[in-house]
C-alpha positions in Angstrom: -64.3 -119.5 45.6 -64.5 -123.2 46.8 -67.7 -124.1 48.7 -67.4 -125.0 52.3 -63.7 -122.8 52.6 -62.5 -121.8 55.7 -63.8 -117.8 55.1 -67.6 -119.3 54.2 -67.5 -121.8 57.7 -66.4 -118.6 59.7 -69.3 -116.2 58.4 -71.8 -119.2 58.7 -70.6 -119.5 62.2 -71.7 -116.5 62.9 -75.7 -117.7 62.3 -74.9 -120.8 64.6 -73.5 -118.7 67.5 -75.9 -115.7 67.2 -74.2 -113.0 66.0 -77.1 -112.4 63.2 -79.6 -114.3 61.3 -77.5 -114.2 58.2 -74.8 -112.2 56.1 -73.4 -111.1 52.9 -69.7 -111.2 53.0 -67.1 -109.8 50.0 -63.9 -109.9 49.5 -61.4 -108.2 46.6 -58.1 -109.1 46.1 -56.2 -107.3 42.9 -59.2 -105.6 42.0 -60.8 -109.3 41.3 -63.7 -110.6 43.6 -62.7 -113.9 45.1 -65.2 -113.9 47.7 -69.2 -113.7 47.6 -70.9 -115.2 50.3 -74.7 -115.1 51.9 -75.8 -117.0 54.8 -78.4 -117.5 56.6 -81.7 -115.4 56.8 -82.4 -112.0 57.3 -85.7 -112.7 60.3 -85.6 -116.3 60.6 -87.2 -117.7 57.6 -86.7 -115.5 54.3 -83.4 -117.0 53.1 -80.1 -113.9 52.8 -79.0 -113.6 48.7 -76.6 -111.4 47.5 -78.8 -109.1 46.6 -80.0 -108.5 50.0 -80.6 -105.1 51.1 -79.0 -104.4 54.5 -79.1 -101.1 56.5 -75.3 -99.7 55.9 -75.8 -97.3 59.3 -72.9 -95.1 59.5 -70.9 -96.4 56.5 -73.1 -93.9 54.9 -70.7 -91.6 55.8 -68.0 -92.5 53.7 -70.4 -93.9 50.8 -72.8 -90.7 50.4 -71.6 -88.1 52.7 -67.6 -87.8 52.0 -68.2 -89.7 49.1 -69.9 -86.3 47.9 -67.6 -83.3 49.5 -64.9 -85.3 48.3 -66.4 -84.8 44.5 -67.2 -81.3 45.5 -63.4 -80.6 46.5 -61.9 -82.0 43.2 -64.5 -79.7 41.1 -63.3 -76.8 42.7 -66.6 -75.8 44.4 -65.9 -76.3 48.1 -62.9 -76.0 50.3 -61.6 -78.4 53.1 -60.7 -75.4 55.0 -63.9 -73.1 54.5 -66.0 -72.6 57.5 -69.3 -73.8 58.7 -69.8 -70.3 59.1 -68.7 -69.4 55.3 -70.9 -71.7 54.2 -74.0 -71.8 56.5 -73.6 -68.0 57.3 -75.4 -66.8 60.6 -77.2 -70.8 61.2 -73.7 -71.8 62.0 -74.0 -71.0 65.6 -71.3 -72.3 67.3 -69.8 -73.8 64.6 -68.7 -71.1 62.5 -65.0 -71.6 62.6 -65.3 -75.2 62.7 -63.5 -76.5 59.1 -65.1 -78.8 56.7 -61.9 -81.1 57.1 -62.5 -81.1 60.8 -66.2 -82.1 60.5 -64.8 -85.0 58.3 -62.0 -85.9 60.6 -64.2 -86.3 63.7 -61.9 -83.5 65.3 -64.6 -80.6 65.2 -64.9 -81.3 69.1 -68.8 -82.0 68.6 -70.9 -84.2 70.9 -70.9 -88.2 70.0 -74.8 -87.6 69.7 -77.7 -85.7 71.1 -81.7 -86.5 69.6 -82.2 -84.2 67.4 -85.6 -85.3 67.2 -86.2 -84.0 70.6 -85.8 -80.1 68.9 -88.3 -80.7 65.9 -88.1 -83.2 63.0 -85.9 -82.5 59.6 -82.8 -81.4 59.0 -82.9 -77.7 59.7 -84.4 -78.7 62.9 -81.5 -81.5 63.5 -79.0 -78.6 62.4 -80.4 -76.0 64.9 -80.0 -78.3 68.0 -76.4 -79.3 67.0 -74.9 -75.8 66.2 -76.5 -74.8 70.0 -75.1 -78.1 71.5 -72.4 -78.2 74.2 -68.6 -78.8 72.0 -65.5 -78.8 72.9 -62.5 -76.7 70.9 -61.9 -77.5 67.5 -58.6 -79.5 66.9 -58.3 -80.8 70.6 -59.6 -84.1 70.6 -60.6 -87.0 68.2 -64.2 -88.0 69.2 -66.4 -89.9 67.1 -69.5 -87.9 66.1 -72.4 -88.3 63.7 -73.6 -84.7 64.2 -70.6 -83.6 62.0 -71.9 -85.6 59.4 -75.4 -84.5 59.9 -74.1 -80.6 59.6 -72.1 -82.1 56.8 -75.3 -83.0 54.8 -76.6 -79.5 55.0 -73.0 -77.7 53.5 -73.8 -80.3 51.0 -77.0 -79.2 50.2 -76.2 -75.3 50.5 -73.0 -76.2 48.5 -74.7 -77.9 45.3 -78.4 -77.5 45.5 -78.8 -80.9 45.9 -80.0 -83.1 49.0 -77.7 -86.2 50.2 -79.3 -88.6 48.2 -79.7 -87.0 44.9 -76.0 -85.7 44.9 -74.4 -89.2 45.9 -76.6 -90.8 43.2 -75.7 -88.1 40.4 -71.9 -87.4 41.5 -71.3 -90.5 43.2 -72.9 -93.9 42.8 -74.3 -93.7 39.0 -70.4 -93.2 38.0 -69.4 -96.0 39.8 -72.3 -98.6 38.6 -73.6 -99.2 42.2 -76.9 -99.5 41.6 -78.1 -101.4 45.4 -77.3 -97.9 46.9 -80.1 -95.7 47.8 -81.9 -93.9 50.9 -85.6 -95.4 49.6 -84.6 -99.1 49.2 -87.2 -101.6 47.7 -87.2 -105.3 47.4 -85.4 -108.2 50.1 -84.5 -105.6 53.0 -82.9 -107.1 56.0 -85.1 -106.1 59.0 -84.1 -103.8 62.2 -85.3 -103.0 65.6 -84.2 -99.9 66.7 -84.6 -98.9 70.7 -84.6 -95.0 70.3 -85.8 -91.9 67.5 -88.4 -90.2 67.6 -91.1 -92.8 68.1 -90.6 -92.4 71.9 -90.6 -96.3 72.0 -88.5 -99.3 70.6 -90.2 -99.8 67.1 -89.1 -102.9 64.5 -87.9 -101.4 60.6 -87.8 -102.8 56.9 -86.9 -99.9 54.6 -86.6 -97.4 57.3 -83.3 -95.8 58.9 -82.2 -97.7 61.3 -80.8 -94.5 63.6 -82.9 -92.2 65.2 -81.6 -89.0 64.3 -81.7 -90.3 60.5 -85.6 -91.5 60.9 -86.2 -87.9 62.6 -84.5 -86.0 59.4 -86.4 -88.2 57.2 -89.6 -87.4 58.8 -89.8 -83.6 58.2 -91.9 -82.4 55.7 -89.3 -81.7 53.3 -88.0 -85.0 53.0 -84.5 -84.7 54.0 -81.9 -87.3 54.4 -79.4 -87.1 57.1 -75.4 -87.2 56.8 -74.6 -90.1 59.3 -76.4 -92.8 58.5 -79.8 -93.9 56.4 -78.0 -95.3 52.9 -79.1 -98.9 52.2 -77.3 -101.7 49.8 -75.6 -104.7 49.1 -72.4 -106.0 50.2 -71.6 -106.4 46.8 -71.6 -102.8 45.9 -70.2 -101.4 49.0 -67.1 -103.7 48.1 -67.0 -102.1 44.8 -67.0 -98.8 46.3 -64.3 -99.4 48.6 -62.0 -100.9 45.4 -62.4 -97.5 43.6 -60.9 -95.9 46.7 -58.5 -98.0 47.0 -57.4 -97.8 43.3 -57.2 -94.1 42.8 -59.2 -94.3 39.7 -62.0 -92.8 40.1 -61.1 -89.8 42.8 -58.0 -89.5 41.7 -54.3 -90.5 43.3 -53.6 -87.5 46.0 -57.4 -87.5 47.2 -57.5 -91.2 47.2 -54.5 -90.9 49.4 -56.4 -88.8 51.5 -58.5 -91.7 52.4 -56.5 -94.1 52.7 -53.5 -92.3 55.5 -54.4 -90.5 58.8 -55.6 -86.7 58.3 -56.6 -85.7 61.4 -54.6 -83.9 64.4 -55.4 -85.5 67.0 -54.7 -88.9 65.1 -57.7 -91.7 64.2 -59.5 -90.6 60.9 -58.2 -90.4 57.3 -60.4 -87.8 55.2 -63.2 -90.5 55.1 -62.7 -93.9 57.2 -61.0 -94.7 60.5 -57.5 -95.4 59.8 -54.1 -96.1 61.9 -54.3 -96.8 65.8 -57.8 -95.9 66.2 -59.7 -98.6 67.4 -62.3 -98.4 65.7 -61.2 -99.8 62.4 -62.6 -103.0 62.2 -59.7 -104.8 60.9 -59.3 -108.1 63.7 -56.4 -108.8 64.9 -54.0 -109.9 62.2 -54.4 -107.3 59.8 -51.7 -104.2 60.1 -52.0 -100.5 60.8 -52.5 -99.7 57.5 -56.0 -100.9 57.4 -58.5 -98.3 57.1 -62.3 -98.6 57.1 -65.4 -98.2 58.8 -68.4 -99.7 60.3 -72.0 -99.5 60.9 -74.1 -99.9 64.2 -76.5 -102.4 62.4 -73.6 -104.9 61.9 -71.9 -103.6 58.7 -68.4 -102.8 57.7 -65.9 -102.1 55.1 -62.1 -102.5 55.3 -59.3 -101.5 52.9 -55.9 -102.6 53.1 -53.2 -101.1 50.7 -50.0 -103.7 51.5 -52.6 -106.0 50.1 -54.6 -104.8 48.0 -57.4 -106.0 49.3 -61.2 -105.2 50.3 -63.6 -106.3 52.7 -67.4 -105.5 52.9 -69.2 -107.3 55.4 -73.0 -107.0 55.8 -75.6 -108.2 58.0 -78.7 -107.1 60.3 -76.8 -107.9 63.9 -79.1 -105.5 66.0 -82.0 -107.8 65.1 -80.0 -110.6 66.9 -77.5 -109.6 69.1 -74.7 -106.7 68.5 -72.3 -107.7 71.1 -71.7 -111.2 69.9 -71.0 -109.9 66.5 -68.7 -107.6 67.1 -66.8 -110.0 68.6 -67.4 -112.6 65.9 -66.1 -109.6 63.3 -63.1 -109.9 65.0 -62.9 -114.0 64.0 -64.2 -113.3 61.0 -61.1 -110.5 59.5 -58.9 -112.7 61.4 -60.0 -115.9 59.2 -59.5 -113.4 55.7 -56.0 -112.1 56.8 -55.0 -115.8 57.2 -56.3 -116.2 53.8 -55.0 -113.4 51.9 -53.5 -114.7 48.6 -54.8 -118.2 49.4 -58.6 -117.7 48.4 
């Protein structure tokens, strides 16, 4: 990549106008990286490298979470249409006809959010309050929801005897060579402040979940991680996750397909990432339909586009600046790749 090009200005904007204190930006094109970028800082004085740590937020539902039922569906030992209530047998609650594909797909018709924390701290605490909470009939209606993936974690655990962490590291990431990834990160970690969890009070993070629901899980005695958010890494290997998607290779052609197309009824979600209409994906402006991807609170977010072939992975630390300008200045910055696209 050539120093000072149009895609490097753009993400260094984003420093100058306030969007965050610095970023890691990557981009694959025909499975070859032609941009790696890091600007800026991650608190004002210690400088952003690529090797920066960032909270991934809710990407860590496609990285860890589906990442892992989706190896669990192509060894055989789990179903996308077996029950919470097959699985989880009378702690299902409300949720025992609800489908793992529906949990997946957002169309469970689960709440957005409630604190968990409020209930107890852990994940059979966090999994009690969300199979009592309020929902609305499964298949009806495509709302967003991290509790799915927070139940999701548990089938996960009943499923292979593993927690989260330890099954996307064994199944998942140590396949795939992404070594950044992890739930306990160490070294330069891009700093949060986080305004709710179970702290009571807004608190300031390095190394700690940015989402309250997530620090709440983490904080039982049994050291749980939650579904919906709490993975930590580089933008470098979230990138590289997002090419073995998008190549097939490494779940396989039909499953990758899976991921890549709508799935759900009503329509937003593929089997892992927002995908078609849904606005949500966090594709710009220029980019077409067929984008799929995903993004996290903390100012994070991966995009996939098939037509061509390419893969975006954006990191930075926004909430520690201000969240609202960079979502907007995501917008400039997809816009300013898509004008690039075969050029870089």
């Amino acid at each position: 990549m050539n120093r000072g090009c149009p895609i490097e200005q753009i993400v260094a904007r984003g420093v100058t106008v306030g969007a965050y204190p610095g970023a890691t930006l990557v981009v694959v094109q025909d499975g070859r990286v032609v941009v790696d970028i890091a600007v800026g800082t991650i608190d004002g004085t210690h400088r952003v490298t690529p090797e920066t740590l960032y909270d991934l937020a809710s990407i860590t539902k496609p990285i860890a979470t589906a990442a892992v039922i989706s190896q669990l569906v192509r060894s055989g030992d789990i179903l996308l249409s077996q029950t919470v209530g097959e699985i989880l047998g009378s702690d299902a609650g409300r949720l025992k006809s609800r489908t793992v594909h529906q949990l997946l797909t957002h169309t469970s018709g689960l709440l957005p959010h409630i604190p968990c924390y409020d209930f107890g701290l852990g994940l059979d605490a966090a999994i009690d309050a969300i199979v009592r909470s309020d929902s609305e009939p499964a298949g009806t209606i495509y709302r967003y929801s991290c509790l799915g993936y927070i139940v999701l974690a548990k089938i996960i655990t009943v499923i292979s005897g593993q927690t989260l962490d330890v099954a996307a590291r064994e199944r998942c990431w140590n396949p795939l060579g992404l070594e950044s990834l992890t739930f306990k990160p160490k070294g330069l970690v891009a700093p949060t402040r986080s305004l709710e969890g179970p702290e009571g009070s807004p608190v300031e993070l390095i190394g700690i979940v940015h989402d309250g629901n997530a620090r709440g899980i983490a904080a039982g005695t049994a050291g749980d991680v939650s579904g919906n958010a709490g993975c930590f890494g580089t933008a470098r290997d979230v990138a590289a996750f997002g090419s073995a998607v998008l190549s097939g290779e490494w779940l396989g052609k039909p499953l990758s397909k899976r991921w890549l197309d709508g799935q759900s009824q009503p329509a937003g979600h593929s089997l892992a990432l927002f995908a078609g209409l849904n606005p949500l994906v966090p594709k710009g402006e220029i980019f077409g339909d067929d984008a799929v991807g995903h993004s996290g609170y903390t100012g994070t977010a991966l995009l996939l586009v098939p037509k061509t072939d390419t893969v975006i992975a954006l990191c930075s630390n926004a909430v520690y600046a201000d969240k609202d300008a960079f979502l907007l200045h995501r917008r400039r910055i997809m816009n300013v790749i898509a004008g690039q696209v075969r050029c870089v």
